[in-house]
N, C-alpha and C positions, 0 to 999 in steps of 0.2 A: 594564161590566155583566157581561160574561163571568168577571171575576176574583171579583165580589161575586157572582153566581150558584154558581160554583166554590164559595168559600167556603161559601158559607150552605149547599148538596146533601151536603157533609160531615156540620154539625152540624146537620141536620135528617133525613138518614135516618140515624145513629147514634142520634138521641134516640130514634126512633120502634122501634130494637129491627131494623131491617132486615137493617144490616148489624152485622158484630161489632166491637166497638172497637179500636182500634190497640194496640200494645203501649206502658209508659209510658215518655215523654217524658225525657229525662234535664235533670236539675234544674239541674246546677253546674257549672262546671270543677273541681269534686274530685270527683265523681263519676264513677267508670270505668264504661265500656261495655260490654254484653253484648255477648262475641266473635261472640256466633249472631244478634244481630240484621242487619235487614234494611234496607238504607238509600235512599232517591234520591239519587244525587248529581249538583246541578245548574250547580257550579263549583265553579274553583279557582285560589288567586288565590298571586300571589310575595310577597305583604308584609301583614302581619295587620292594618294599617291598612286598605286595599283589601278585603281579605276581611270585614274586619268591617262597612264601610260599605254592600258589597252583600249582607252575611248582613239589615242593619237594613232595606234596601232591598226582600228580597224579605220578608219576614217582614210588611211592611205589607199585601203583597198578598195573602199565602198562610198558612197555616197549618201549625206542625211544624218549622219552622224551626230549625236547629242549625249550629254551626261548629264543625269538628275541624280539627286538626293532623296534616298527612297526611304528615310527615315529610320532611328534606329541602330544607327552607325552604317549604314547601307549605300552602295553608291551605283545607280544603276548605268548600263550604257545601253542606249535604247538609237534607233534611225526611223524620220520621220518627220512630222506627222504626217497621215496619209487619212484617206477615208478607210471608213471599213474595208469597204471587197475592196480597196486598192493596198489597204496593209496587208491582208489575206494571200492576195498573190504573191505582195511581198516574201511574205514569210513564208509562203511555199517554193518561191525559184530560188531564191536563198538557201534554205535548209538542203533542196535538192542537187544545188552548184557544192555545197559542203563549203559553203562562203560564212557562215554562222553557224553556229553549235544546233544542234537540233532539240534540246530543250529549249529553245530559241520561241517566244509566246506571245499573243496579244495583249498591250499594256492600254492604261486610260489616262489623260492626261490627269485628271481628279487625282489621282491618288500620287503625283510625282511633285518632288519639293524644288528645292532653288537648280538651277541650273549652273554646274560647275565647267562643262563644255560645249561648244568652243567660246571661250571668253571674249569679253569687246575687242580687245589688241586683235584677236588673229579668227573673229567668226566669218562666217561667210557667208551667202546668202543661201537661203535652199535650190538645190540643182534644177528644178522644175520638172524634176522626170516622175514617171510612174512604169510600174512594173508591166513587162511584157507579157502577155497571153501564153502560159504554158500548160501542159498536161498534167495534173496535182500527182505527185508520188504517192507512193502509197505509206501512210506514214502510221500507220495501226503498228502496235507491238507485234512480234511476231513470238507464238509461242513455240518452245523447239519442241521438236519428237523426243521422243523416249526411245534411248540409243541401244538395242537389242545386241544381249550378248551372247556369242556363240560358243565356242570350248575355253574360250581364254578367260580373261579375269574381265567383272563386270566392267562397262564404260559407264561415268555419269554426265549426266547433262545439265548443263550451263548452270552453275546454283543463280538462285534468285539475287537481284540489282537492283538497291534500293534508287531513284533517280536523284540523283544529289538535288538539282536545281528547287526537287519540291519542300524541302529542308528550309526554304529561306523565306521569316513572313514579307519581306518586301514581296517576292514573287508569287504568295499566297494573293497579295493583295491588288494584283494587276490581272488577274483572270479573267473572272467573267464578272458583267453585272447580274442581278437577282433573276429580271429575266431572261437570262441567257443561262443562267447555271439550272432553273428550273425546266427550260427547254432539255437541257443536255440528261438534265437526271431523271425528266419522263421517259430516255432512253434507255434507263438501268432496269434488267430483270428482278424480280423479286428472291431471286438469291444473291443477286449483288448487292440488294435493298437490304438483307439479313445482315450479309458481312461488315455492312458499315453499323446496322447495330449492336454487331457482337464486338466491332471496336470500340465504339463510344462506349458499351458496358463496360469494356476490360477496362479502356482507359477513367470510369467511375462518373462516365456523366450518365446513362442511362441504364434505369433498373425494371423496365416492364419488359412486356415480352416480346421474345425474335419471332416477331409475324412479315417482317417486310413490308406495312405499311406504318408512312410517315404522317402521322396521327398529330395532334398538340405535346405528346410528353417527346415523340420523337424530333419534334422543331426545336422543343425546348432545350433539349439534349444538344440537340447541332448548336446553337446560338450559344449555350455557355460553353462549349468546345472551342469557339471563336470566341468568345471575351476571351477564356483563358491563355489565349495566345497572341494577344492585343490586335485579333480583328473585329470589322463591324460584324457584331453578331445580327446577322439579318436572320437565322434561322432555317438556311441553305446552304446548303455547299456546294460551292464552284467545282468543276473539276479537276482542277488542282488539290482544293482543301479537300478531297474525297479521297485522291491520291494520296494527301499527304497524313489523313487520319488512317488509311489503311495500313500505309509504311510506318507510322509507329507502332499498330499492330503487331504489324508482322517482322519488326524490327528483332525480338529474337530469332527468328527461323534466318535474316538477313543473315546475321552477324553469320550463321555457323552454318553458311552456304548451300540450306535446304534444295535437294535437286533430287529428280526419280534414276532411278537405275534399274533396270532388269537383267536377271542371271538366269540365262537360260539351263546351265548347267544344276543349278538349285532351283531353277522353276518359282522364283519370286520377284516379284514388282512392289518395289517400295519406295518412301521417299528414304534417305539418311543426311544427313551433315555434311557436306563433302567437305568443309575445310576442316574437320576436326577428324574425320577420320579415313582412311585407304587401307582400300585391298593389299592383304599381305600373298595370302597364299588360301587355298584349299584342303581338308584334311577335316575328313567324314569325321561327322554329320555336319560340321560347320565351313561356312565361310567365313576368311577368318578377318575384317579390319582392323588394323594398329591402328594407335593413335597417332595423327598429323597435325597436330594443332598443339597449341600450350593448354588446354584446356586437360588435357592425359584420359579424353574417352576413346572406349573402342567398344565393338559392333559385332559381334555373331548373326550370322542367319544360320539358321538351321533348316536341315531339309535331309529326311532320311527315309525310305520306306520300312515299311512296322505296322504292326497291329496294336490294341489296347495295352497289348503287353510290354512293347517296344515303346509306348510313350508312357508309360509306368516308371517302366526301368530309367527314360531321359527325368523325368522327373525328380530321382532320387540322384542319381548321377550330380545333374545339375547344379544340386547342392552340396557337391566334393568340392568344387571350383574355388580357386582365391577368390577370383570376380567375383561372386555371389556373398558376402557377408549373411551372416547366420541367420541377425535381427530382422523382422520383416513377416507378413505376410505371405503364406503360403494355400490357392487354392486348385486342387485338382477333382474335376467331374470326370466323366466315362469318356469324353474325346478332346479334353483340352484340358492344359494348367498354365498358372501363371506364379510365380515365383518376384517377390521383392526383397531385396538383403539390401540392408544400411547400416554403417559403421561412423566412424567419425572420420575418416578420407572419400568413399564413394556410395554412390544410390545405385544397386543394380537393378531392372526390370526384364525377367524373362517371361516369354508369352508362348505356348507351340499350342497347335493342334491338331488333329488327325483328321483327314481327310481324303477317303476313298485312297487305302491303304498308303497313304503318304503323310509324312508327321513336319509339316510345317510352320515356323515361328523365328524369333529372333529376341537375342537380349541386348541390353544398351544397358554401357557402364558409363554412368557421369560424376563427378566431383560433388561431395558433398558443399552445400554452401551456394549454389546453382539453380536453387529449385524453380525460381518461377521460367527462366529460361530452358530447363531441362522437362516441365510439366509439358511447353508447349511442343518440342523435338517432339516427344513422347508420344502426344496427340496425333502431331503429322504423321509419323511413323503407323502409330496404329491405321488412322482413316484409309491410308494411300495403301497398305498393307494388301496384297492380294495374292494367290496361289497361281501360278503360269504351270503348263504341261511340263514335265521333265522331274526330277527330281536326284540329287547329289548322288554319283557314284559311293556304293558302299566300301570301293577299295582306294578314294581318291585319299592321298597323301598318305596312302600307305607305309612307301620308301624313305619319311621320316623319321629320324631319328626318336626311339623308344625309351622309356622312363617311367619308374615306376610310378614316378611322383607327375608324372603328366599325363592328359586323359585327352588326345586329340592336338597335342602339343598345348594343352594349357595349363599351368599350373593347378596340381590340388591344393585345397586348402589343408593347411597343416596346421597341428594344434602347437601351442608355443612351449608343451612339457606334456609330458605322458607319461604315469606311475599306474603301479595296480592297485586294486584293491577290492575288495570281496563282502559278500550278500551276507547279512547279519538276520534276516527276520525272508520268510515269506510273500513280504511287500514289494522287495528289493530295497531295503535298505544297505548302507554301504559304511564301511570302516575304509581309510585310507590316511595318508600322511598329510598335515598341514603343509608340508612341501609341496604336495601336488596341486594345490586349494589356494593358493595365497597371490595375491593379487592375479585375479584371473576374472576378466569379461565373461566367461561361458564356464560353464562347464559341463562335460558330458560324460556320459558313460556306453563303452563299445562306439564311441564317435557319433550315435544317431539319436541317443537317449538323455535329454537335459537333467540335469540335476541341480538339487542347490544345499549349502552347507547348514543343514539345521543346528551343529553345535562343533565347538570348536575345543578341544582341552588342550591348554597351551599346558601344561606340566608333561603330559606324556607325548604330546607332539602327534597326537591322533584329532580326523575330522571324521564326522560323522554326518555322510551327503543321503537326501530322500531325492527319489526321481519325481519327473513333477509330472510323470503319468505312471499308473500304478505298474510294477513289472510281475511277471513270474519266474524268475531265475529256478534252474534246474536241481540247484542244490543251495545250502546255503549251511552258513555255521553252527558246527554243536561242538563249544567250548569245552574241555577238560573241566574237569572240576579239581583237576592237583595234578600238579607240574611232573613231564616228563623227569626219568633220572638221568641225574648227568652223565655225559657221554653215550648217551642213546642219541638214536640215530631221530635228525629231523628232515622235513623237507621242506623249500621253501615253493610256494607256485607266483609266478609270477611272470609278467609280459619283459624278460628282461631285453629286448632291444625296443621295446616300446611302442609293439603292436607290427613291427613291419613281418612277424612271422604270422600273426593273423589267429594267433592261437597264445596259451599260457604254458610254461614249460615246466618241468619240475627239477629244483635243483636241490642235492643232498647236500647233507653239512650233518653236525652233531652240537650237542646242546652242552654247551661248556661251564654254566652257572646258572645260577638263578637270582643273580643280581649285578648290576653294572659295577663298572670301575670303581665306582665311589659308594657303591655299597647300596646302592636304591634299589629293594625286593621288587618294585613293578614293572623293574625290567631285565630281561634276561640277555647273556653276554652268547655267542654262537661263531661254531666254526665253521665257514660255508664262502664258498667264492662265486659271489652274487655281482649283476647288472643291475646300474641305474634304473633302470624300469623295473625291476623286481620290488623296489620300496612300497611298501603299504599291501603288500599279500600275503597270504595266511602262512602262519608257519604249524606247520602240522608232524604230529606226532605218527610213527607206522601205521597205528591203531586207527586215523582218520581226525584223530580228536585234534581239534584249533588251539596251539598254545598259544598263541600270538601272534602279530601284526608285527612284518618287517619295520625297521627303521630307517631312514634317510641317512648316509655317512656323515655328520655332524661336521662341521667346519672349525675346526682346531688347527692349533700350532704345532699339535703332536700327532708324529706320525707312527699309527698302529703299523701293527704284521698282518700281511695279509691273508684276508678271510677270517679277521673279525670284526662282526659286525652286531646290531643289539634290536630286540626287537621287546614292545609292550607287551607285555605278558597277559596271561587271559583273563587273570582276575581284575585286570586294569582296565582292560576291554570291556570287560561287564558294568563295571562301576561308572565307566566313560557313557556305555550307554543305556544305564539306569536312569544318566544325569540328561539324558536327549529324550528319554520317555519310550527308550525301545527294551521291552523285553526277550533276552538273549536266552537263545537253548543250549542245555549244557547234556554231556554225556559222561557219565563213567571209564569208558575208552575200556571195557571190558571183552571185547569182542576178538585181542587177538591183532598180531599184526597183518595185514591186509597186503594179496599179493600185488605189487605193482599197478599192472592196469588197472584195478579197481583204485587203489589209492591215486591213482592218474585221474581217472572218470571222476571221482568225488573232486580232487581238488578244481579240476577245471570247469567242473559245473557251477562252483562258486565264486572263482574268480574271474575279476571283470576290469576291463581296461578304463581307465581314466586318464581324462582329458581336457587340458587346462588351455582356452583358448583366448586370445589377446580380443 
């Protein structure tokens, strides 16, 4: 009823004399167009099948209907020609009937090519109507509220919509003319004047500075922004091309459906991704998003109350996490830190700060390989970033399921091998096994302290790691100077489950030779029922004294009895690291066997966890 009402209020107040009549109708496709006429144009289609099927389409409904060739392989469908204010109305009772798309715009005859409808067989003449007298809609964008969340999981708001129609240069090029676009952009604030130069920068036409006034280098900038997209560089941009240079812009934050959110329950206002990422659940200090998207990011906020001490402790914490990769950038002041880890799968960025006793922040995990799309997330996230009253229960997600290998339900970072091995010098230097060392991205010592492999003796199957900040270890090795006698009693210390007891243990055995199977004097053969993580810890004599550095169980076709096992002996240990430039202390072992606890205390002062991290 609406479209036959439309119709019919044309050619009944045109007959009656009311309003004045339209300009004429063009007859043909040989007929060329007046460059000064006035056009709607209501689409535009890639292929003149398409375009013609919907110019036949509206034409049923509407009246004035025309198809031009908008150059480019472009084919537009436009109705008209009219005068100015009589296209204006047009285009207003139209858009507000929802009789034409509402990207639906004023076209110029100037800029439209051959005419493909209605053809001489079946054109018609123009109807003689013009548009009735209505009340203009109100057709401003509407920006939404920011959708406040109360106990439940945050709600987000509408992500950003790039406008398709401004995507196409035909419809760049039917906007405005020079004076009409420069009327419209004396209506722009000088922060909307900023954002168009910090587009043209990004997109590399313009390199002076974001003051918001459109000076000669800023005209220049706009005009070669137009050559490059085969428009008239007039050195203005229409409304459209202002629209359409911001949406390439803002074309990453489009893509990955930038919207604000507030969590009352965390007390934060932010923007995030909403098509890459969703609220899973809650469970202090974080709220926690998974990833929704193929992109595989996901999203913490954090929000806990605490003092200096409490964002200290999140600080090191933070860096247990899988999510957070080792490599990176780490700074922490007196009320805030920021944390970066990069690997060869993802870029983490976490940020918190302390703020009148509440410790507020968020980290964002994105795909390695992403970067300039993930710089600008980044950006928004930060800017939009702001602290709301409230902050995350300390007991929320309590009644989740508990793990020792998870910290808030998220995975700890876990090393990809774990051996021991023990302090040779003062410095902290460290003896340990090539097993523990070999192909390994990181390596650490106690999980918190970097180290790296200053020398390597592949005959004895010993590494010799320096920390790369100087340490003081509690105790450290005094070598024998001449070998335990056989069948005395040794011990070995060492992390034998691989740090998950949090301490070094000491296991007994007894010293079975003073050379291996095959007869090699630099290593000794032992009876002792040892863990995988016990390799590369000191094997010590009652007296305290270091005979030797366990061994790794060797991969053979032969299977030993168990509880023997072989360790490099201490004169091998010396010579290994003569050959790294460390000078080793040695002891007599004259003092007497040492009751337990003490020989406990000594050994575990020296031994130290290592940690082989992918």
């Amino acid at each position: 009823m609406k479209t036959l009402f439309a119709a019919a209020a044309f050619v009944v107040l045109t007959l009656a004399g009311i309003l004045p009549a339209p300009l004429q109708a063009q007859q043909s496709n040989s007929q060329s167009v007046n460059p000064q006429s006035v056009w709607v144009q209501i689409a535009a289609r890639g292929s003149l099948r398409e375009a013609l099927e919907e110019a036949q389409g509206f034409a049923a409904r509407i009246p004035d209907v025309s198809g031009f060739s908008l150059g480019g392989g472009w084919y537009g469908i436009l109705i008209g020609p009219y005068s100015r204010d009589d296209a204006e109305r047009v285009l207003q009772v139209y858009r507000s009937e929802r009789q034409i798309p509402r990207d639906s715009f004023i076209a110029f005859g100037r800029n439209l090519g051959n005419q493909f409808y209605p053809t001489a067989a079946d054109a018609n003449a123009a109807s003689g109507t013009t548009a009735p007298t209505v009340e203009s809609p109100n057709l401003e964008p509407i920006d939404p509220n920011v959708v406040t969340q109360g106990q439940e999981a945050p709600s987000v708001d509408s992500p950003i919509e790039a406008p398709t129609a401004l995507t196409d240069n035909s419809l760049l090029l039917l906007d405005e003319t020079p004076a009409e676009a420069r009327r419209s952009e004396a209506q722009l604030s000088r922060d909307e004047r900023k954002a168009l130069q910090i587009a043209l920068q990004a997109a590399g036409f313009y390199n002076a500075a974001i003051d918001g006034a459109f000076g000669r280098g800023t005209r220049r900038s706009m005009g070669d922004w137009q050559a490059a997209r085969g428009l008239e560089p007039t050195g203005v941009l229409t409304t459209a091309q202002r629209q359409a240079l911001l949406d390439e812009y803002n074309a990453p934050l489009i893509s990955v459906g930038m919207a604000s959110i507030t969590d009352d329950r965390a007390g934060i206002r932010l923007q995030i991704p909403s098509k890459e990422v969703a609220f899973n659940r809650y469970e202090s200090p974080f709220a926690i998003y998974e990833s929704a998207g193929d992109l595989g990011a996901e999203l913490l906020l954090i929000s806990q109350p605490g003092d200096q001490r409490t964002l200290f402790g999140l600080f090191e914490i933070m860096q247990t996490l899988e999510i957070v990769p080792l490599d990176g950038p780490r700074e922490r002041s007196a009320d805030r830190f920021s944390i970066e880890g990069r690997n060869s799968d993802v870029i983490s960025y976490t940020e918190a700060r302390l703020i009148n006793g509440q410790i507020k922040g968020f980290t964002l995990v994105w795909p390695t390989g992403d970067d300039a799309r993930r710089d600008r997330v980044l950006a928004a996230m930060q800017t939009s970033f702001a602290a709301t009253d409230g902050v995350l229960d300390p007991t929320a997600g309590a009644d989740a399921p508990q793990s020792v290998d998870l910290i808030a339900g998220l995975n700890v970072r876990k090393p990809r091998l774990s051996r021991s091995g023990f302090y040779v010098d003062g410095a902290g230097s460290v003896v340990t096994t090539l097993a523990a060392v070999n192909s390994c991205g990181h390596i650490t010592l106690d999980h918190d302290y970097k180290a790296e492999v200053i020398y390597r003796d592949d005959a004895t199957g010993v590494a010799v790691l320096r920390p790369q900040e100087a340490l003081a270890p509690m105790n450290h090795a005094q070598f024998a100077r001449s070998s335990a006698r056989l069948q005395s009693e040794i011990a070995v210390s060492g992390f034998s489950y691989e740090g998950v007891l949090g301490a070094p243990s000491l296991t007994f055995g007894t010293l079975q030779d003073v050379q291996d199977l095959q007869g090699n004097t630099g290593t000794s053969r032992l009876q002792v029922i040892s863990q995988p993580g016990d390799a590369g810890g000191p094997v010590l004599s009652r007296d305290g004294a270091v005979q030797g550095m366990l061994l790794d169980v060797a991969d053979s076709t032969t299977q030993l009895p168990d509880g023997v096992r072989f360790a490099a002996n201490a004169a091998s240990l010396q010579s290994t690291l003569d050959a790294a430039g460390i000078i080793a202390s040695t002891t007599s072992g004259e003092t007497g066997s040492l009751p337990i606890g003490v020989l406990t205390r000594e050994a575990s002062g020296m031994t130290v966890l290592v940690n082989c991290w992918d």
